[in-house]
N, C-alpha and C positions, 0 to 999 in steps of 0.2 A: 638305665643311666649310661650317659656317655663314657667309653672308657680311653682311660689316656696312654699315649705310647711313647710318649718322652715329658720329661719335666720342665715347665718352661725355663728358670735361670740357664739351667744349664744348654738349654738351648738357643739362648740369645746368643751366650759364651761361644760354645763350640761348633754349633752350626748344623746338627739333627747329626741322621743317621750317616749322611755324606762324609764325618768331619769337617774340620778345617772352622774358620773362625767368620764374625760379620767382617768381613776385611775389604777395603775397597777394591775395586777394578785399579788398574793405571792409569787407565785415561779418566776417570770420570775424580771430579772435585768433594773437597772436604762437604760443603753445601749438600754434593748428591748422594752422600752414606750419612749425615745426619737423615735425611729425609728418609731414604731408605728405612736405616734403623729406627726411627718412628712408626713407619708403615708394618713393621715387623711384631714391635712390641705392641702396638694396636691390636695387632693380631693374636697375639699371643696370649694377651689379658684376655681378646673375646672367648681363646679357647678355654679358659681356665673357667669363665662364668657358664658356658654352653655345657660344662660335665657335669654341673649341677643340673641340668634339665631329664627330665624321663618324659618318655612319648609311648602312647598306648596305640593299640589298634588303628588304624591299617598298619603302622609303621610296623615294621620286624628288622627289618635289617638298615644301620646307621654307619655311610662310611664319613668320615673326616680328612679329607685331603691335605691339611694343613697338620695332622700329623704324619700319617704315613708315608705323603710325601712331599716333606717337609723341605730334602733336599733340593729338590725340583724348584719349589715354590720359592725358596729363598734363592736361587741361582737368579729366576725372573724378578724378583724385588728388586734384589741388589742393582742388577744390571740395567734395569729398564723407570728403577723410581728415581725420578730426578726434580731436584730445585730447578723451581721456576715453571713448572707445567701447570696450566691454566684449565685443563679439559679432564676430568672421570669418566668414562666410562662405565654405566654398570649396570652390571647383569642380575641377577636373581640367585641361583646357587646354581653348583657344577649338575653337570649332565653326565651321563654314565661313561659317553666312553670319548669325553673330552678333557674337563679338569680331574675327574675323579682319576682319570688314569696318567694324567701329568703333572696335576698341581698347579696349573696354570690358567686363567678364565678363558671359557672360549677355548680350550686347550686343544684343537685337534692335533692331532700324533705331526702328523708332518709340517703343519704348519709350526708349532713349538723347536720340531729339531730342522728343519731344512731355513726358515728364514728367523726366527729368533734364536738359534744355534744354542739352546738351552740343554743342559746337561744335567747327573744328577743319580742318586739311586732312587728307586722308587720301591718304597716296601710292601705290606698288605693290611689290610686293616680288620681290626677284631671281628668275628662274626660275620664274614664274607657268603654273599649271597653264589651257591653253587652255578648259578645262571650269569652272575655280574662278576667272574674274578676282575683283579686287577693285575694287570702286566705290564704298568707302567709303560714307558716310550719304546717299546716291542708289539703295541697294542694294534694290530691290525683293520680294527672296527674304524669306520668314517663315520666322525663327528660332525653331520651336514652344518648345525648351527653355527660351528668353529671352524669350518674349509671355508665359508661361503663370508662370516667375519674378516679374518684374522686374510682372507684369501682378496677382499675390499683395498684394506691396508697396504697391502704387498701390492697391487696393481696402483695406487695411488702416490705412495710413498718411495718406492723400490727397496731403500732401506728400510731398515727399524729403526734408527735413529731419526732419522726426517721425522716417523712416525708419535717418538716418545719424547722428542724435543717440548711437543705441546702437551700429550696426552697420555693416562695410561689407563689401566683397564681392569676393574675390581668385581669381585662379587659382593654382594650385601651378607649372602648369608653362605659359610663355607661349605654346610653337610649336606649328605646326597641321602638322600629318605627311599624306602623302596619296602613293598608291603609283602607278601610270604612268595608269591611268585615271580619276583624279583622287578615286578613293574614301577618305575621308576614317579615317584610321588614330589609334587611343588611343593614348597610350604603353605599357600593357599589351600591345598588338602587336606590340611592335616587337621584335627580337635580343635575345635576355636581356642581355648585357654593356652593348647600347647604353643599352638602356633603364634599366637600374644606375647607370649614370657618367651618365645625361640625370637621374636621379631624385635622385640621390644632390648633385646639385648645386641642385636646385628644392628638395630638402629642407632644405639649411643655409640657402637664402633664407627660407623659410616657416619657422625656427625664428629667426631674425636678426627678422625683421618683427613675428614675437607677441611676444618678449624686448623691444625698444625700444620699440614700442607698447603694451604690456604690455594684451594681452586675456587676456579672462577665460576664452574660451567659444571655441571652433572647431567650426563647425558645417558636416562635410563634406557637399556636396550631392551624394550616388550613396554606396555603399557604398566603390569605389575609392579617393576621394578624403577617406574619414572614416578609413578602415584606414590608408590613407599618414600622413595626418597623427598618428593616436594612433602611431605607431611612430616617424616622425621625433620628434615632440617629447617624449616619453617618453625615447628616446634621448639628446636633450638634456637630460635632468634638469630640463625646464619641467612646472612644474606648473601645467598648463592641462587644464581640462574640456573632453574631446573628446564631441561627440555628431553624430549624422548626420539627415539626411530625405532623402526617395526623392528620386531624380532625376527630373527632370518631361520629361526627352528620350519624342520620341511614340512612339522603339524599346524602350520597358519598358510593356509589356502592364498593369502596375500603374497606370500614371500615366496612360494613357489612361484609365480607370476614375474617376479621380477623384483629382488630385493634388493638389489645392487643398485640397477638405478633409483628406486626410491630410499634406497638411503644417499644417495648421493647428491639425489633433489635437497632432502631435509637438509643434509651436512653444509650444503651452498648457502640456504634461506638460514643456517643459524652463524653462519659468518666460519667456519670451521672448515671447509673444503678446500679454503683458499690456502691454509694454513700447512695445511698436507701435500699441498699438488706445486706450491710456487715454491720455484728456486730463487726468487729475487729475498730479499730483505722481508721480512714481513712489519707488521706496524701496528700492532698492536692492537688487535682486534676484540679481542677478548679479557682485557685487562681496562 
């Protein structure tokens, strides 16, 4: 069974291990820390359901990033979840040594502290695999999935803000699964049942999140994680445009080829590219 390392109230309240409180930025509007504190306690409630879950073989070793590094993950909420963003992002769950060691999707270490200037303690999580420590943003290992990401953005956007004005960027399901030699397992690996009641719980979170947030557009990154979503949210009777781009992991023979520009093809043909790259007014493309 999952185990927990903070309690949620008190973690809305005070803000995890980091301290301090959900308290807004100075720039940013009352709009964009209700939104914010939505996307938080969405999360919050998924973790308190996921402790209820047990996973049997292959699985051995379960990190959770959304507790241990809680302060990490809420630094990037706070800062980057905003009223009025039309576009999801989303990924499947953290990779070893991107979110699990930041807290943040797509987390590679430099891209999180060098352009999203993200701060934070980062703790460790029960039961740590001797081969996968966690060292938070000290994490020296390159996250190819999350440099080659997060690394798109930054050449399109220059800011983060240009970038999160429209969009932001979620995982479906927070925990990182990895089986006795510390090799790192999908949710698609796992027990059929487990993997049901683990999905089947990530999915009424990710339909909860688009519903109050009200996006426009879910853009799943990998084939996995566009399929989930057009079938969870269709199930809910949300009418939200689901569309997908390759996944940029350096284990799909495609993406090594050239994922930058094919994702830049897709983002043009889904009306989204123009939205990233123009300084002029935009018009409302996606709404």
């Amino acid at each position: 069974m999952l185990n927990s390392s903070f309690n949620d109230q008190s973690q809305l309240e005070c803000g995890g291990a980091g301290g301090g409180s959900l308290l807004l930025h100075d720039s940013r509007s009352s709009a964009d820390g209700i939104s914010s504190s939505k996307f938080l306690k969405a999360e919050l409630e998924l973790n308190a359901h996921l402790r209820g879950l047990t996973f049997s073989e292959p699985v051995r070793h379960i990190y959770n990033p959304l507790e241990y590094a809680w302060d990490t993950h809420r630094c990037y909420v706070e800062r980057y979840c905003r009223a009025g963003q039309s576009v999801l992002f989303l990924g499947m769950n953290p990779g070893p040594f991107g979110m699990a060691q930041t807290g943040v999707p797509f987390g590679e270490v430099r891209s999180v502290v060098d352009w999203l200037k993200i701060t934070g303690e980062v703790g460790r999580p029960d039961n740590e695999h001797p081969r996968r420590p966690i060292v938070g943003l000290r994490c020296t290992q390159r996250e190819v999935s999350g440099a080659r990401f997060w690394g798109l953005f930054k050449k399109l956007c220059v800011e983060p803000d240009r970038f999160f004005k429209h969009c932001f960027v979620h995982n479906l399901c927070p925990l990182v699964f990895m089986n006795h030699g510390g090799k790192n397992l999908t949710p698609p690996e796992l027990p059929a049942a487990e993997r049901d009641a683990l999905l089947a719980n990530c999915d009424s979170a990710l339909c909860e999140v688009v519903k109050e947030l009200r996006f426009s557009m879910v853009i799943g990154v990998g084939r996995v994680a566009e399929q989930r979503a057009r079938k969870a949210l269709s199930a809910a009777g949300l009418s939200v445009r689901v569309e997908g781009i390759m996944h940029p992991s350096p284990r799909n023979p495609q993406a090594n080829k050239g994922w930058e520009e094919a994702a830049k093809t897709k983002l043009e043909e889904l009306g989204v590219l123009s939205l990233l790259c123009n300084t002029s007014e935009e018009h409302g493309l996606l709404h």
